[in-house]
C-alpha positions in Angstrom: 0.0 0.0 0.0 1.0 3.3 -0.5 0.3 4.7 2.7 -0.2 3.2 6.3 -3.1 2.7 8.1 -4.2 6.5 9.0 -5.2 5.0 12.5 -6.9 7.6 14.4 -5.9 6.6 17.8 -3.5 3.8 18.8 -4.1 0.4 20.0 -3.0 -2.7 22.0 -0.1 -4.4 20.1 0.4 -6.9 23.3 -2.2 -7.0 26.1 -1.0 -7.7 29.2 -3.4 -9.7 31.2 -5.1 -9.5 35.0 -3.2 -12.8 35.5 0.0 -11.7 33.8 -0.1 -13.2 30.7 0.9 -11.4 27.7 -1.5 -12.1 24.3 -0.7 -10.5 20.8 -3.8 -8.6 19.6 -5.4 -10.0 16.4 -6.8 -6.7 15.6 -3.4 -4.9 15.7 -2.0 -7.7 13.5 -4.2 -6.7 10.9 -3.4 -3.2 10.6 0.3 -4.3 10.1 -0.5 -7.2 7.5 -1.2 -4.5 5.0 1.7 -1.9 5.8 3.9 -3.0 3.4 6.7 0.1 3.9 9.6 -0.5 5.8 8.8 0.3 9.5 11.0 2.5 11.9 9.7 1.7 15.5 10.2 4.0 18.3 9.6 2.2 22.2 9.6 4.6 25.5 9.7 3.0 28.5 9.6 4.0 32.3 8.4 4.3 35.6 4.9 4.4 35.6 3.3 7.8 36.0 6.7 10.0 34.3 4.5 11.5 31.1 5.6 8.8 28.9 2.9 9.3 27.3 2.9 12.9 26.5 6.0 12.3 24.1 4.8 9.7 22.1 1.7 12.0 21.2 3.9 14.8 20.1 6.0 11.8 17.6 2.6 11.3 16.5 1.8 14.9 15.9 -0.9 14.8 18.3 -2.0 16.1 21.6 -4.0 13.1 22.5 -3.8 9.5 21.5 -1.8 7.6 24.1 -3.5 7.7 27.4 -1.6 10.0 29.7 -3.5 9.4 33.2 -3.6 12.0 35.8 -3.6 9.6 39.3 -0.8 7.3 40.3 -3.2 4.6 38.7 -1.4 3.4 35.6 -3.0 4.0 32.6 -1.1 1.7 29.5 -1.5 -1.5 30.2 0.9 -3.6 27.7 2.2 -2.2 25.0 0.3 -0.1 22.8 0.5 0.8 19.4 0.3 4.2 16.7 1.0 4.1 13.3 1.5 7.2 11.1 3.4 8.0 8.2 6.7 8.8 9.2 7.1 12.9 8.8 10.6 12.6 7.6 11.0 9.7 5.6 8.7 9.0 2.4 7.1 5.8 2.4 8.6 4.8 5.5 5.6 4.1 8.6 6.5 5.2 12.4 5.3 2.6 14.6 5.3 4.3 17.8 5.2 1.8 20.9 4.5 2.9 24.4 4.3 0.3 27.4 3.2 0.5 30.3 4.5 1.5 33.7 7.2 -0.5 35.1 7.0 -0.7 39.0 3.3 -0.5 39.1 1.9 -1.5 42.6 -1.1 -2.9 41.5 0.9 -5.1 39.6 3.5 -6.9 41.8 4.9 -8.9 39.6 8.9 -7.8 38.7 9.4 -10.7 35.9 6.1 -9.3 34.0 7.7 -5.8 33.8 10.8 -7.5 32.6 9.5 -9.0 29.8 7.6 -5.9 28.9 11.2 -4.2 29.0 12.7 -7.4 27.2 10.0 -7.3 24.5 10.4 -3.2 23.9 14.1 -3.3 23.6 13.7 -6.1 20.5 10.9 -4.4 18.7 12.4 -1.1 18.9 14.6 0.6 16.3 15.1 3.5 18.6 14.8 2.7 22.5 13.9 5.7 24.4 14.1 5.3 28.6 12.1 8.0 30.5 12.6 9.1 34.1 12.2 11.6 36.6 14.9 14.5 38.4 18.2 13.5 37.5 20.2 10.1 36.2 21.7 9.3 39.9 22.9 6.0 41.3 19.1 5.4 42.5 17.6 6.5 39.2 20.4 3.7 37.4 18.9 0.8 40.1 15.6 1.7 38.9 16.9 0.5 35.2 17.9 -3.0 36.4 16.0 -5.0 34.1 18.9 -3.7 31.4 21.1 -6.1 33.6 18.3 -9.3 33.3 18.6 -9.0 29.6 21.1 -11.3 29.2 18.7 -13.9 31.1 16.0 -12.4 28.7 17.3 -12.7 25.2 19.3 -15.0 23.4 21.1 -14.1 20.3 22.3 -17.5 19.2 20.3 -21.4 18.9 22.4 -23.6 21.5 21.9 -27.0 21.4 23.9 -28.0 24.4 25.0 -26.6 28.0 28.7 -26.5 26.7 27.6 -24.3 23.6 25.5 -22.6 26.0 28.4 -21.7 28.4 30.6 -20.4 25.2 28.3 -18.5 23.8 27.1 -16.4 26.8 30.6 -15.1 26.9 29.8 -13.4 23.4 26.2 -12.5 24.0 27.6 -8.7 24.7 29.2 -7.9 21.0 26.1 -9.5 19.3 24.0 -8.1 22.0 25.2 -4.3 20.4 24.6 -5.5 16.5 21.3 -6.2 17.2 20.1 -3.9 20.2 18.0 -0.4 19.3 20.0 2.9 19.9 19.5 4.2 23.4 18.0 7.9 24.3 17.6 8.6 27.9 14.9 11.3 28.7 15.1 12.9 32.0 11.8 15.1 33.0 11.2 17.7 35.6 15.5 18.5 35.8 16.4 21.3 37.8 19.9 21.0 38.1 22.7 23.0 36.0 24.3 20.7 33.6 27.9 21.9 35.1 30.6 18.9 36.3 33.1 19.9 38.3 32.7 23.6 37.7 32.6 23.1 33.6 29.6 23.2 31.5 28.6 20.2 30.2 26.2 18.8 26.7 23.4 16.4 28.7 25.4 13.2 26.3 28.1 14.5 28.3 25.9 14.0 31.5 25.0 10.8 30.7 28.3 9.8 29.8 29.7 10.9 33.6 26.5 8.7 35.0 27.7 5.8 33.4 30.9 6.1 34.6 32.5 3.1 36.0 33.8 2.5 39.7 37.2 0.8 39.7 37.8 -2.4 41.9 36.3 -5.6 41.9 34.7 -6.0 45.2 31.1 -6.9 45.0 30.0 -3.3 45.6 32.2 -1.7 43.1 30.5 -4.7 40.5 27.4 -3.9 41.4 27.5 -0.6 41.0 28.9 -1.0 37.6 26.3 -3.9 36.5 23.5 -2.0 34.8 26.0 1.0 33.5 28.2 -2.1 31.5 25.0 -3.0 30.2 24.1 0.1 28.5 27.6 0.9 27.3 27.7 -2.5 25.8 24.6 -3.3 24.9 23.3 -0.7 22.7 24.6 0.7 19.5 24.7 4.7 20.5 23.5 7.0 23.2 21.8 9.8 23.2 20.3 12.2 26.3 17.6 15.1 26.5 17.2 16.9 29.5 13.5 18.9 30.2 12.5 21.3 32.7 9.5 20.6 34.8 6.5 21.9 31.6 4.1 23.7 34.3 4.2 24.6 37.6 1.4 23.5 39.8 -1.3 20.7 39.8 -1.5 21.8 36.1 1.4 19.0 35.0 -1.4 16.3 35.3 -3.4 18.0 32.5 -0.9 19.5 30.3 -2.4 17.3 27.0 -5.1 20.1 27.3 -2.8 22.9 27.8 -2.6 25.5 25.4 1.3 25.3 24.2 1.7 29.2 25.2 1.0 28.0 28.7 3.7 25.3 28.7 7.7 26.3 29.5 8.9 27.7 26.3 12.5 26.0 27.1 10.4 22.4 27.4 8.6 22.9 24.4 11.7 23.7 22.4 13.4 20.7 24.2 10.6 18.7 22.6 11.2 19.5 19.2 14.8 18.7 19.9 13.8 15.3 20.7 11.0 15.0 18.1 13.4 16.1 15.5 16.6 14.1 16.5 14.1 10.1 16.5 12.4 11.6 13.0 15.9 11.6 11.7 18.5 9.1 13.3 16.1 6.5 13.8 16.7 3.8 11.8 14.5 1.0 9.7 14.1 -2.0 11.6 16.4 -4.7 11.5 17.0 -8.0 12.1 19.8 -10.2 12.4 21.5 -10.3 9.0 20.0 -6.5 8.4 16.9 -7.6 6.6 14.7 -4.5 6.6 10.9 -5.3 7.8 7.6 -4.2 6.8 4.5 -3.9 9.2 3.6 -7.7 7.9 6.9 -8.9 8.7 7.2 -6.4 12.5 3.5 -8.4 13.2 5.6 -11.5 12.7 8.0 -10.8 14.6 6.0 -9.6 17.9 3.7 -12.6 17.7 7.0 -14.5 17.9 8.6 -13.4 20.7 5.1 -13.2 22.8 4.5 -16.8 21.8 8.1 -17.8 22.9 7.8 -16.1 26.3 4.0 -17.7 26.8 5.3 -21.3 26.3 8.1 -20.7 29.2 10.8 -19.7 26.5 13.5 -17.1 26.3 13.1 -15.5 23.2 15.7 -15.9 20.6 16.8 -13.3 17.7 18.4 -16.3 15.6 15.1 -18.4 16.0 13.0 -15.4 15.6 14.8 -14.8 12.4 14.7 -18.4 11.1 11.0 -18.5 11.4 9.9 -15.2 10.0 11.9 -16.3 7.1 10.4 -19.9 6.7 6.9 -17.5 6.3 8.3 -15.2 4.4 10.1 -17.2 1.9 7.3 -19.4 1.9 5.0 -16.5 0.7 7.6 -14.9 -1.6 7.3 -18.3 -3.5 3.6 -17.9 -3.8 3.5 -14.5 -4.6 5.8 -14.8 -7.2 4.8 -17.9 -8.7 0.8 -16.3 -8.8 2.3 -12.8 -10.7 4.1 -15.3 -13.3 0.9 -17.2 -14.2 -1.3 -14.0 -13.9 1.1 -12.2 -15.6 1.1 -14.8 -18.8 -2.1 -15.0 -18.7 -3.2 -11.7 -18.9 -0.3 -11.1 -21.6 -0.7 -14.0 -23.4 -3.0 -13.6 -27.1 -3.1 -17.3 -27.7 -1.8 -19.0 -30.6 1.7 -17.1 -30.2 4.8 -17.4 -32.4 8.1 -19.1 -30.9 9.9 -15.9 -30.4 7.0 -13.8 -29.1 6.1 -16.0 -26.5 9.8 -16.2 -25.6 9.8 -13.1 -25.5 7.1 -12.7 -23.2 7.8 -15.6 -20.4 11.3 -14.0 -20.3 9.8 -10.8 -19.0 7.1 -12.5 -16.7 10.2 -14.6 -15.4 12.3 -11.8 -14.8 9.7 -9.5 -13.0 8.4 -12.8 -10.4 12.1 -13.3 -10.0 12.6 -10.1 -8.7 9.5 -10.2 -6.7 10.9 -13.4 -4.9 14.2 -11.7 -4.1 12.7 -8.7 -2.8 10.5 -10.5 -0.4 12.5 -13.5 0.7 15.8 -13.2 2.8 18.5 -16.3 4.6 17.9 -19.0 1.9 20.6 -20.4 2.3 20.8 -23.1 0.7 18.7 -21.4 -2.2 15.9 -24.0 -1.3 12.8 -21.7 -2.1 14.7 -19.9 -4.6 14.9 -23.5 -6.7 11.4 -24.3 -5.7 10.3 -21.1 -7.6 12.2 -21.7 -10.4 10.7 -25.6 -10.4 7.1 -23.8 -10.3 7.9 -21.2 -13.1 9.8 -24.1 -15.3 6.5 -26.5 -14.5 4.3 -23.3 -15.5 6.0 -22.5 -18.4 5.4 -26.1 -20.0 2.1 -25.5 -19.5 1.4 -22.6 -20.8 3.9 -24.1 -23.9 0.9 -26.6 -23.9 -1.9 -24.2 -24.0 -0.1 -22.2 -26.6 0.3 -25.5 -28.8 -3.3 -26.5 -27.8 -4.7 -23.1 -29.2 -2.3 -23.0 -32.3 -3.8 -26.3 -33.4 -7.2 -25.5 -32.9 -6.9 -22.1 -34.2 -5.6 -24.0 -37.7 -8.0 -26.4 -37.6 -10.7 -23.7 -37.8 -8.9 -21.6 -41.0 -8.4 -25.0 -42.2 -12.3 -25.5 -42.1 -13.0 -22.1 -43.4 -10.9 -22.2 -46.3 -11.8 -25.9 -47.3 -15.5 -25.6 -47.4 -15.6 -24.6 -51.0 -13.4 -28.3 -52.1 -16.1 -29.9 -49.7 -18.8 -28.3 -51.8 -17.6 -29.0 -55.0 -16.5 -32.4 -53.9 -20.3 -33.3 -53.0 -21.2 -31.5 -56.5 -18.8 -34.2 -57.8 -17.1 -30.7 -59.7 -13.6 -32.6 -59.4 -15.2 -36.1 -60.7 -15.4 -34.8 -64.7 -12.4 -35.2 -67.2 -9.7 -32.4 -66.1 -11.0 -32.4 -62.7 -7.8 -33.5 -61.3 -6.4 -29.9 -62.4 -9.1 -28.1 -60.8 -8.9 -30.0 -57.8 -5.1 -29.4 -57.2 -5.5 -25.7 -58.1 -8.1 -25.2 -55.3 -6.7 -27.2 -53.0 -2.9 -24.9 -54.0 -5.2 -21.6 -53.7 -6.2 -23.0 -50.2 -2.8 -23.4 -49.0 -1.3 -20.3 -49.9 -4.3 -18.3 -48.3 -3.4 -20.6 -45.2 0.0 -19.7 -44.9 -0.6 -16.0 -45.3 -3.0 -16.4 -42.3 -1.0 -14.4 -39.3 -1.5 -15.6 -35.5 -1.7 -19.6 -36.6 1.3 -20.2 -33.3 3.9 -22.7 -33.4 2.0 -25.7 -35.0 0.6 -24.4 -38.3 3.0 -26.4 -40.2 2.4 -29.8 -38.5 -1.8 -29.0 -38.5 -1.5 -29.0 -42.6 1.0 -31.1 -43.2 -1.4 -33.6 -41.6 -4.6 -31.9 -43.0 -2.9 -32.6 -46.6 -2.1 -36.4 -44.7 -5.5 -37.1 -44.4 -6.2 -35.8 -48.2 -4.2 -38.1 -49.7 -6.1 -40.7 -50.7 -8.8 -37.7 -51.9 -6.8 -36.4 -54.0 -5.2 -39.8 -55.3 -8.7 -41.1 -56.0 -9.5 -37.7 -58.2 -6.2 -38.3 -60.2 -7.0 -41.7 -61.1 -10.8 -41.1 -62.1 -9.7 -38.0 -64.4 -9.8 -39.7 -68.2 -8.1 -36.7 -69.4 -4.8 -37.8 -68.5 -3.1 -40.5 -69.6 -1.5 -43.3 -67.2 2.0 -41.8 -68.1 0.4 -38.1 -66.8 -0.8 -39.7 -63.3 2.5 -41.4 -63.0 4.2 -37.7 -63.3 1.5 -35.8 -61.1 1.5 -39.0 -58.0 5.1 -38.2 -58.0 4.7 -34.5 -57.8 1.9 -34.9 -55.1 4.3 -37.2 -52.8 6.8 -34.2 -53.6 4.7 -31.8 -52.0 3.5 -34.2 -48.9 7.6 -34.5 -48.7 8.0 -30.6 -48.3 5.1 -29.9 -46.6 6.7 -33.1 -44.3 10.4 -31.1 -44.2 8.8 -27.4 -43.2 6.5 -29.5 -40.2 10.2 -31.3 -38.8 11.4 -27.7 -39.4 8.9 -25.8 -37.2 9.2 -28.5 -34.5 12.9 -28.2 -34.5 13.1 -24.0 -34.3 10.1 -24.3 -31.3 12.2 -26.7 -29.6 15.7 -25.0 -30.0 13.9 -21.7 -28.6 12.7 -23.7 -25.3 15.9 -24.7 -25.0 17.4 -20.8 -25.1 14.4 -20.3 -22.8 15.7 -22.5 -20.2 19.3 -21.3 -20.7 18.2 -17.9 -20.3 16.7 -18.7 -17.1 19.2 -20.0 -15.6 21.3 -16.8 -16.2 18.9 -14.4 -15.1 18.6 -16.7 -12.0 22.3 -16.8 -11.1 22.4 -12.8 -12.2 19.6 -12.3 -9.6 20.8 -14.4 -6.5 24.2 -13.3 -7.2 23.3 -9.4 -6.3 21.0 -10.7 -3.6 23.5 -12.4 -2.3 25.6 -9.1 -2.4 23.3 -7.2 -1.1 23.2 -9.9 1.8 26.9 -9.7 2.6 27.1 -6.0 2.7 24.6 -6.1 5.3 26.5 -8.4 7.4 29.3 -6.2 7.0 27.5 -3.2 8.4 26.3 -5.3 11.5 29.8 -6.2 12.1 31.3 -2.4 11.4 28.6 -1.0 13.5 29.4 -3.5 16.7 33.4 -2.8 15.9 33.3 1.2 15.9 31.3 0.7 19.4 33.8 -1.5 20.7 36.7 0.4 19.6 34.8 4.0 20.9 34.3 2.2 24.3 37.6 0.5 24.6 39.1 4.5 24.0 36.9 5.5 27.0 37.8 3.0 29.0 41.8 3.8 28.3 41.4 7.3 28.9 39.8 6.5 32.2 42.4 4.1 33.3 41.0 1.1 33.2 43.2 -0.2 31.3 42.5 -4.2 32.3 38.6 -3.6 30.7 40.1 -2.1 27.6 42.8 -4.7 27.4 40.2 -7.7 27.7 38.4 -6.1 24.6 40.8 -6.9 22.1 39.9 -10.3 21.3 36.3 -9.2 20.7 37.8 -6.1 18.3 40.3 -8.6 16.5 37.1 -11.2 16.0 34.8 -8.3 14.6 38.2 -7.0 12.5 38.5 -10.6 11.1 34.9 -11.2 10.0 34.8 -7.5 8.0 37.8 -8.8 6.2 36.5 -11.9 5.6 33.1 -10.6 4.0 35.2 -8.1 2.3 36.9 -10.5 0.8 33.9 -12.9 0.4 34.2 -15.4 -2.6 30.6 -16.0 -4.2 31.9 -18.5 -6.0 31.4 -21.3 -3.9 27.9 -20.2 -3.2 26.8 -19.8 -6.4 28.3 -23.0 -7.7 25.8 -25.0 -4.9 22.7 -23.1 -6.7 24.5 -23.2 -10.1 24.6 -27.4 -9.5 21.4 -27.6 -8.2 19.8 -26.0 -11.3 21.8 -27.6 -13.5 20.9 -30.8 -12.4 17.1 -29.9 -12.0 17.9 -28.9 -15.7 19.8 -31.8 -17.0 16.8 -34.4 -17.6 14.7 -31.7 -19.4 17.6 -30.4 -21.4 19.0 -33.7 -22.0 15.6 -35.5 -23.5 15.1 -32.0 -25.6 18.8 -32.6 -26.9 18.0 -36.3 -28.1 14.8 -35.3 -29.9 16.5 -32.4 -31.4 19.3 -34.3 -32.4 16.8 -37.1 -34.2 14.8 -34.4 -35.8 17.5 -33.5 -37.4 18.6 -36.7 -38.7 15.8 -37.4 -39.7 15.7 -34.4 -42.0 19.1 -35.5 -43.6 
């Protein structure tokens, strides 16, 4: 579609239950089946009762939507869901997720808020934490659940404890390829943003509150826990600082407020923050940088919810692999259904050879890139050769309709042009002396206005060489009655007639042979335009994994330099074998050799290929003998 779903006020994307179940919303499903424009999804999360609210409103360009709540009752329960067009980006939808309040009494359960955290931090593109006063020591043990992610989310499929215990030691630098960027929003601050007597930029405050503690002691670890977290965790940080909007009991009404009423320095802190997700918030990924839609974001969320329902952890590699089984799966279908629609609407059967060559190649071409543009990690190319099994069993098909309708379409002319012969056969015209002569003059006239028919298809020539078959014994039974020649003159004219059924014989062989030489340049072609195809896709794919890899490297390498210039210079030293790994793998897909890929497909066609090519190779190669 064009456009999103204008949605005029948001709704539940994931309902959380009196009973603390979470259930995906079937509703909000169906609003992101058909948003087909890649989707950049913005999350806020915080204590409950912080205006939370309030900012996602102004993202959607509206003073109401999300419920804002003016008690300590929490008013979002879940996570809820807006969709606009994104202001900024054309073609592009902003999903705009805010969940509910974490620490809510009347909830009293800590593992549901951490699974609403866990679930906002893997649908989000941008991440955005909001709190009250200042970013403090207490305000960073309020953000805890950052440190349960690890217990939360699993980037990597283990099938054993010992894989298990390997892989959790790498869990932080795939952690920050696949994590959201990180803005921290602090409301109502009254403090100067000054350090040590210097002015600082609030990314500069929130860099001094994440500052680590040196030692190892158990205090000086815990205190460090949730700030190692969101240094290594997420990709980039960002802060925004706002003064208190109203003074008064007016703050639990402000949605109402006239903006002249509101601080003039929070509203232009606002557009700040507005302005800076519009722009440096980025299309959602997932692992291997596969851009999603609102279909494939719905796929995703119901995913993860169903994972954590059945007692799970969810898991971005399985998450992955089963969005693309669906995916694939449907970019198969889709593209197989455009071929055949696409042929048949185009099609004006009976066609000529080249035209209808002409025409699958096109058809081919535009389902193949349909298929790439929807399907993502095949592998092993299996869907990929399953649509080209589908368009190769299709195309025989329609070969057969074509031939079907080029034999019936000669047939008729046949019929039309023969029903004077008929007539004057019945008259017995053809039955006097000379009649033989008037017989093979009409029956010459009829051939040559056949032949300058247009639109007979591929089979003209084998329809009248067998129409002139079946008249044979017609015409030999005319030649023999006619007294006007003599035996030596039906001699000479049988010979001439076999001489014609001969040719008319050779042109038939002929027609067969050129139809079957183009199916076999059909087929040949395909296979390029295949390998052409998956070899940019595969590109495309590479580059991607490339970016991920860059992305986690320049983060490691930025925090490593913090970590020197702060002295801890053990932290930063333990770093480098994660910096040499992600150094390694850039070079690597730098220096990626498709060749071996390809080949796999390149065999796997061939050999899907070989027994059609091969049995069109032998009957070619007899039809041609034959003709010698």
């Amino acid at each position: 579609m064009a456009n999103p779903l204008f949605m005029a006020a948001p709704v539940c994307l994931i309902e959380n239950t009196h009973s603390g179940e979470l259930l995906i919303n079937p509703e909000a499903l169906r609003i992101l089946s058909q948003i087909n424009e890649p989707v950049v999804v913005i999350t806020i999360v915080g204590m409950y009762r912080t205006g939370k609210s309030y900012l996602m409103n102004k993202l959607a360009g509206r003073k109401n939507g999300f419920s804002l709540g003016a008690t300590v009752q929490a008013h979002t329960k879940g996570i809820w869901m807006w969709c606009v067009p994104h202001p900024h980006k054309q073609n592009h939808t902003l999903i705009l997720l805010d969940t509910e309040g974490l620490g809510d009494v009347e909830k009293g359960d800590q593992k549901n808020d951490c699974w609403i955290f866990a679930l906002a931090v893997l649908l989000s593109s941008t991440f955005v934490y909001n709190s009250m006063g200042t970013i403090d020591h207490y305000a960073l043990e309020k953000l805890h659940y950052v440190s349960e992610l690890t217990d939360l989310i699993k980037v990597k499929a283990t099938k054993s404890l010992e894989e298990e215990d390997e892989e959790e030691e790498e869990e932080d630098i795939e952690y920050v390829r696949f994590f959201p960027n990180f803005v921290w929003v602090v409301r109502d601050f009254t403090l100067e943003l000054i350090i040590e007597d210097q002015p600082v930029t609030e990314d500069e405050y929130l860099e001094y509150a994440l500052k680590l503690k040196k030692g190892n002691n158990k205090q000086a670890m815990m205190y460090n826990l949730p700030r190692l977290c969101i240094r290594n965790f997420f990709p980039s940080r960002k802060c925004f600082v706002f003064v208190r909007p109203v003074v008064g009991e007016d703050i639990n009404k402000i949605e109402s407020l006239p903006e002249n009423d509101l601080d003039p320095k929070f509203l232009h802190e606002t557009l700040r923050f507005c302005d800076f997700v519009y722009r440096q918030s980025e299309v959602k990924t997932i692992k291997g940088g596969h851009h999603l839609n609102g279909r494939m974001f719905g796929t995703l969320a119901q995913t993860y919810v169903e994972t954590i329902r059945s007692g799970a952890v969810p898991c971005l590699e399985n998450a992955v692999i089963s969005m693309a089984t669906i995916e694939n799966e449907s970019a198969v279908k889709e593209a197989m259904a455009y071929y055949q629609s696409s042929m048949v609407k185009l099609a004006p059967f009976p066609m000529e050879a080249e035209e209808f060559s002409q025409m699958h190649g096109r058809c081919e071409k535009e389902a193949l890139e349909i298929f790439m543009k929807r399907s993502f990690k095949d592998e092993d190319h299996q869907y990929q050769q399953q649509l080209m099994e589908g368009i190769i069993q299709s195309y025989h098909e329609f070969l057969e309709r074509n031939e079907n309708s080029s034999v019936m379409t000669c047939h008729g002319i046949l019929k039309e042009l023969s029903a004077k012969m008929e007539h004057n056969l019945e008259l017995g015209y053809y039955s006097k002396p000379g009649g033989y002569q008037l017989y093979k003059e009409d029956r010459d006239v009829l051939v040559q206005a056949f032949q300058q028919k247009p639109r007979k298809g591929v089979k003209a020539q084998e329809v009248l060489d067998k129409f002139l078959e079946q008249k044979k014994v017609e015409a030999e039974t005319i030649l023999q009655a006619d007294k006007k020649l003599t035996d030596s003159d039906k001699q000479l004219a049988a010979e001439k007639e076999r001489a014609v059924l001969m040719e008319q014989q050779k042109a038939a062989e002929e027609e067969k042979i050129i139809h079957m030489e183009q199916q076999l340049k059909d087929q040949e072609r395909s296979h390029q335009e295949n390998m052409v195809q998956m070899k940019e896709k595969m590109n495309a794919e590479v580059e991607s994994i490339k970016k991920e890899a860059e992305k986690a490297l320049n983060c490691k390498l930025k925090e490593q330099t913090e970590l020197l210039n702060k002295g801890f210079t053990e932290k930063a030293r333990l770093m480098e074998e994660e910096i040499e790994g992600l150094k390694k793998e850039i070079n690597l897909q730098k220096g990626h050799d498709l060749a071996s890929t390809v080949g796999k497909l390149v065999a796997a066609a061939v050999q899907g290929f070989c027994d059609y090519l091969g049995k069109r190779k032998i009957n070619l190669s007899q039809q041609k003998q034959r003709q010698k």
